[in-house]
N, C-alpha and C positions, 0 to 999 in steps of 0.2 A: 403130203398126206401120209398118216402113218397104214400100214400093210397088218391084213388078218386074215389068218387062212381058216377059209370055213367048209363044213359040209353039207351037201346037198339031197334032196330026194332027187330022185328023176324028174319027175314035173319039175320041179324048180331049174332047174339044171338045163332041161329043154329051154324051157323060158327064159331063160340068162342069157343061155344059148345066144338064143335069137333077136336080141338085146337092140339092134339095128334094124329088125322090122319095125318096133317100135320106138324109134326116134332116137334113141340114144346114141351114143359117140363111142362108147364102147362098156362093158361090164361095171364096171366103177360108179358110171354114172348112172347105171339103171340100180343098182343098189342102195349107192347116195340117195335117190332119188326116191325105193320104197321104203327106204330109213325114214327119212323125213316125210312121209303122209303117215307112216306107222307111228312117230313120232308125236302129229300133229292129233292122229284122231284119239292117241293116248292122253295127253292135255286135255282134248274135248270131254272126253270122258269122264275124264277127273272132273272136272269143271264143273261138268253136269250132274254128279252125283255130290260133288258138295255144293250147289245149289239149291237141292234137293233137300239135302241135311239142313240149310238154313232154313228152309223154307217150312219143314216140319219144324223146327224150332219156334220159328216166326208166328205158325199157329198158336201153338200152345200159350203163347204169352198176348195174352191182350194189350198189358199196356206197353209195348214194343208195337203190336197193330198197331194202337190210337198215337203213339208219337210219330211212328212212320205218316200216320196219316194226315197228324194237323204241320207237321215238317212239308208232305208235300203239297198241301192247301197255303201254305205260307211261301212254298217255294213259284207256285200258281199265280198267286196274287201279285 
């Protein structure tokens, strides 16, 4: 694993801290560990706002609606 030295408020710092109240094995892995939800809900995010983008698009154009539409009437049948 490569090494990075970071700085902390207090809160965060207490919370590291105590890194084995909450299930982890030691600091590394409670980091690893809010890297990767911090990670996951940034992707989500993303995801959901260009869904969102598509999907205002997806209005505007009707005959995009009516091809989605008889695509999924045909995908039905």
């Amino acid at each position: 694993m490569q090494k990075m030295n970071v700085s902390l408020n207090p809160e965060n710092y207490k919370l590291l801290s105590d890194y084995s109240l909450y299930g982890f094995k030691n600091r590394s892995e409670a980091v690893n560990s809010a890297i990767n939800l911090l990670n996951r809900n940034l992707n989500k995010s993303l995801l959901q706002s260009s869904a969102e983008l598509y999907l205002e698009e997806y209005k505007k154009d009707q005959e995009i609606e009516n091809l989605t539409e008889s695509a999924l009437n045909d995908f039905m049948e």
